[in-house]
N, C-alpha and C positions, 0 to 999 in steps of 0.2 A: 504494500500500500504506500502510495506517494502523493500528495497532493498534488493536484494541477497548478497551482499556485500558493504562495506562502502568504498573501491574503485571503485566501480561508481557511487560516489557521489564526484563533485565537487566544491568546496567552496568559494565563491566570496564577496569579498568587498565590497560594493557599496558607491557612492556618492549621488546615485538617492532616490528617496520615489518609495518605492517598491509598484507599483500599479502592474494591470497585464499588463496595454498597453505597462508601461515604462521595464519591467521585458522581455517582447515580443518582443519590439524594439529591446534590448542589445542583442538577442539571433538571431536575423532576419541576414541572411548569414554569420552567424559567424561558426569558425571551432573549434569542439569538440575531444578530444582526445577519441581513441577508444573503451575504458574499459567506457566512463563516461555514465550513462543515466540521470542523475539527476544533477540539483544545486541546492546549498542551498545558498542563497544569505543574506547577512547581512548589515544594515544601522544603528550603533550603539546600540539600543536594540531591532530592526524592523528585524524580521526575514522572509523570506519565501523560498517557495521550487518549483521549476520544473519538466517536465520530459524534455526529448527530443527525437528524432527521427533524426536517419543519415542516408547518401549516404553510403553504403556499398562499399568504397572504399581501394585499398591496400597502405593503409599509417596508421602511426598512430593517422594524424586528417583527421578527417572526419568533412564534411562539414554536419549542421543542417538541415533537411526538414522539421520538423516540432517541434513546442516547445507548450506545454501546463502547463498552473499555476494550481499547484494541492493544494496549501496555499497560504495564501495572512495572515500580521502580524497579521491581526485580528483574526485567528483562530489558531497561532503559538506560541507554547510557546518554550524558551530556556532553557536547561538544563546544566552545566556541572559537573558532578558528575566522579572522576576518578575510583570509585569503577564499574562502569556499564559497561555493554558490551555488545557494540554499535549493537551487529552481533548476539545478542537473541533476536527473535523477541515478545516474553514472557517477556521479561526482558525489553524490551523498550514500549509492549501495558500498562503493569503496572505501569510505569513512566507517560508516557501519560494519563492515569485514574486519576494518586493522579491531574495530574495538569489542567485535565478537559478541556481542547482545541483539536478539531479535528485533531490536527498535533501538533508534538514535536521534536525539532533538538535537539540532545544530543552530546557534545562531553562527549567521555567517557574513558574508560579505552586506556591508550598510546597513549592518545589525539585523537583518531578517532574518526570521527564527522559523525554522520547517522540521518535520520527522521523516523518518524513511522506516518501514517495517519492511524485513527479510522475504525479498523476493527471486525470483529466477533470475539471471540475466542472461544477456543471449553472447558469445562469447567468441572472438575476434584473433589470431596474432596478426601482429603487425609487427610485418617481417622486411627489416632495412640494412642498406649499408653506409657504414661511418666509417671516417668522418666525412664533413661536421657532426660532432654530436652538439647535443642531445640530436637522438634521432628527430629530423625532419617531420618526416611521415607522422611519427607520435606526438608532436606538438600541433600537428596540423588537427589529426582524430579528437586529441585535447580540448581545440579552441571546439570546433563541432559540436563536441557532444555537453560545451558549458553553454550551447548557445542554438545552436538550430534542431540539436536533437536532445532538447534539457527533458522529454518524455520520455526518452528511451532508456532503460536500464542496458549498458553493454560494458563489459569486463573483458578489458582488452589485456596481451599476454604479448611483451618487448618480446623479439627473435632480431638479435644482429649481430652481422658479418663484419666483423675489422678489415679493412682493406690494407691498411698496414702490416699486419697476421700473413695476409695474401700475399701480400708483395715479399714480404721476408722470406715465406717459403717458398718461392718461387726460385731464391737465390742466386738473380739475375744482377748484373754488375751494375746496369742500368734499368731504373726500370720508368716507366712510362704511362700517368693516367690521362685518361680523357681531359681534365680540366682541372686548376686546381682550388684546390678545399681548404682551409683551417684544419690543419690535427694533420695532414698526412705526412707521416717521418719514414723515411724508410734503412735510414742509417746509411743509404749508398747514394749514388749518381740519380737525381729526381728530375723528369723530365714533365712536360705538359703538353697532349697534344695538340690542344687548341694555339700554343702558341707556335708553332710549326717550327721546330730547331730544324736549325741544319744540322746535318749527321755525315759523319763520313760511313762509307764504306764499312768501313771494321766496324765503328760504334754503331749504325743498324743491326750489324750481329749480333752483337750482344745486349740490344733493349731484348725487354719483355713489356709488353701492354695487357696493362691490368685494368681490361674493359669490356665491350660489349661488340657484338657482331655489327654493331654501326660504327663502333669507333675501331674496328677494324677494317672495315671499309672506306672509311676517311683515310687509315694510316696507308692503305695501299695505296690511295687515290691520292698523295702526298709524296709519298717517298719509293713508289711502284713496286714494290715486294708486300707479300703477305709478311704478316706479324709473326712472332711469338707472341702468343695470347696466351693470357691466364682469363677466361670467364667470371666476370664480376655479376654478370645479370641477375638482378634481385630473382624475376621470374625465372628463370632456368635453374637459379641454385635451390629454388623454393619445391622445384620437382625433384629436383636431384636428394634434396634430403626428408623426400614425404611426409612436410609438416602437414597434420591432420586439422580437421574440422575448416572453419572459414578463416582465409589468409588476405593479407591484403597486404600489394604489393606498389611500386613505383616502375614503370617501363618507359623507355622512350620509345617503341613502337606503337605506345598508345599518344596520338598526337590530344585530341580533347574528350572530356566524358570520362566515362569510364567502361570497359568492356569484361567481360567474365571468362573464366574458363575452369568450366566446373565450380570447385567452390572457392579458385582463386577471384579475387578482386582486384583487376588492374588500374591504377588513375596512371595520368602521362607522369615526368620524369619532376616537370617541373608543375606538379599540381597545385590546383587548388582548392581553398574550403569547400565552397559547391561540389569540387569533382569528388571530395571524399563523401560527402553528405549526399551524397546519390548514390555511389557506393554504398554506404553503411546502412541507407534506406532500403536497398534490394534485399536487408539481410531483413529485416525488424519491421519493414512495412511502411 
C-alpha cells in the first residue's frame, strides 16, 4: 500500500498508546477532510498508520464510515531523511527494505510525511559499463523513477563491467577506447579513437580496441586494417553472461526509443529520461 499522494495522508499527534481499538475509537464519527484517506499517527517514537473511508458529501469534511489499522508500532519504523521523496514509491519500498518492518513513515524531502507498506516490486538489472561512474544508466533509472514513474514500485539490481578490468586483461601495450571518459586508467599507452592519432605501422600492431562493432568499423575506416578488438558491448556481454529476469541495457545501434529483445531493454548509447521511462513502462504498464 502507497498512497497516490502525500496529501492524503494526514498526521496526528497523539497522547494515547497506539493500539488499534484506541486508534478506532479516535477515528469513530469523526470528520475527515476531503483529499485525506490515511493517518499516520505518532506517540513520541510509537508510530502507526490508517486508512479511512467517507460519506461522499459536498463539503470539505466528510464524515468517516469506516476506518481500518493497516500498522500498528510494532511493524513501523520512522524515517526522516530530507534527501527522499516521499511520492516515489521505489524510493520509499527501498527505504522500507534497509529498515526491514512491514510499514515505514518517512518524512522527506520539504518535510512531506508518507508511508509505504511491504509490497511486491517488479525487479530490473541495470546492466553498465564504467567509467564514468556512478553508472550512467543508474542515475538516469534514479531521476525516472523519483519523478515520472513515482507509482511504480521497481527494485532495480547494479551489474557493471570495469572497462579498465578489460583493458588490463587484454595486456595490450597500447590500448584504444572509443572516446574518452573520467576514471579510464589503464597503467599503459591510452589512446582515443574519436581523436584519430596517427599511428605508425608497428604501433597499429600492437593497439587493442576496447569497443564495439561500430567502433570497429570506424577504426578500419581510419587506419584501413581491422582491429584487435576486445568486445565492450553492454548488449552482447549481457548475453554472453545470461543475466536472468529483465535487463536493461545502453547500445549505440539503438539510434532513439527504445527497442527489446526478449527480456532485454535497449535505450541508444547516449539516452534519455523519456527513452528509459518507456523502457521501464513496457515492464510495469
Amino acid at each position: 500500500m502507497f498512497p497516490a499522494h502525500c496529501k492524503e495522508v494526514s498526521v496526528k499527534s497523539v497522547d494515547f498508546e497506539l493500539t488499534e481499538k484506541s486508534i478506532l475509537s479516535f477515528l469513530e464519527a469523526k470528520h475527515a477532510y476531503i483529499r485525506t484517506k490515511y493517518y499516520v499517527f505518532n506517540n513520541g517514537t510509537d508510530w502507526a498508520v490508517a486508512s479511512v473511508e467517507k460519506k461522499d458529501v459536498n463539503s470539505v469534511l466528510q464524515p468517516i464510515t469506516t476506518a481500518k489499522v493497516v500498522a500498528l508500532p510494532a511493524d513501523t519504523s520512522f524515517v526522516e531523511d530530507p534527501s527522499l521523496e516521499v511520492l516515489s514509491a521505489s524510493m520509499m519500498g527501498k527505504m522500507r527494505e534497509s529498515k526491514g518492518t512491514r510499514c515505514i513513515v518517512v518524512k522527506g524531502r520539504a518535510e512531506h510525511v508518507s508511508f509505504f507498506v511491504d509490497e511486491e516490486p517488479r525487479e530490473i538489472t541495470i546492466f553498465d559499463v564504467v567509467p564514468p561512474s556512478p553508472s550512467k544508466l543508474l542515475g538516469l533509472v534514479n531521476s525516472v523513477l523519483e519523478s515520472d514513474l513515482q507509482d511504480r514500485y521497481i527494485r532495480t539490481r547494479l551489474e557493471q563491467i570495469d572497462l579498465n578490468d578489460i583493458a588490463r586483461r587484454s595486456n595490450a601495450r597500447i590500448v584504444m577506447f572509443p572516446c574518452k571518459a573520467s576514471g579510464l586508467r589503464t597503467g599503459g599507452k591510452t589512446l582515443y579513437l574519436d581523436g584519430t592519432p596517427e599511428l605508425t605501422p608497428s604501433e597499429l600492431d600492437e593497439v587493442t580496441l576496447v569497443g564495439c562493432s561500430l567502433s570497429a568499423r570506424i577504426f578500419k575506416a581510419v587506419y584501413d586494417r581491422e582491429p584487435r578488438l576486445v568486445n565492450m558491448c553492454p548488449l552482447d556481454l549481457v548475453k554472453e553472461m545470461g543475466v536472468h529476469g529483465h535487463v536493461l541495457v545502453k547500445c549505440c545501434r539503438v539510434k532513439q526509443g527504445f527497442e527489446s529483445d526478449g527480456n532485454i531493454l535497449i535505450v541508444p548509447w547516449g539516452a534519455r529520461a523519456p527513452e528509459v521511462s518507456a523502457a521501464l513502462r513496457s515492464i510495469v504498464g
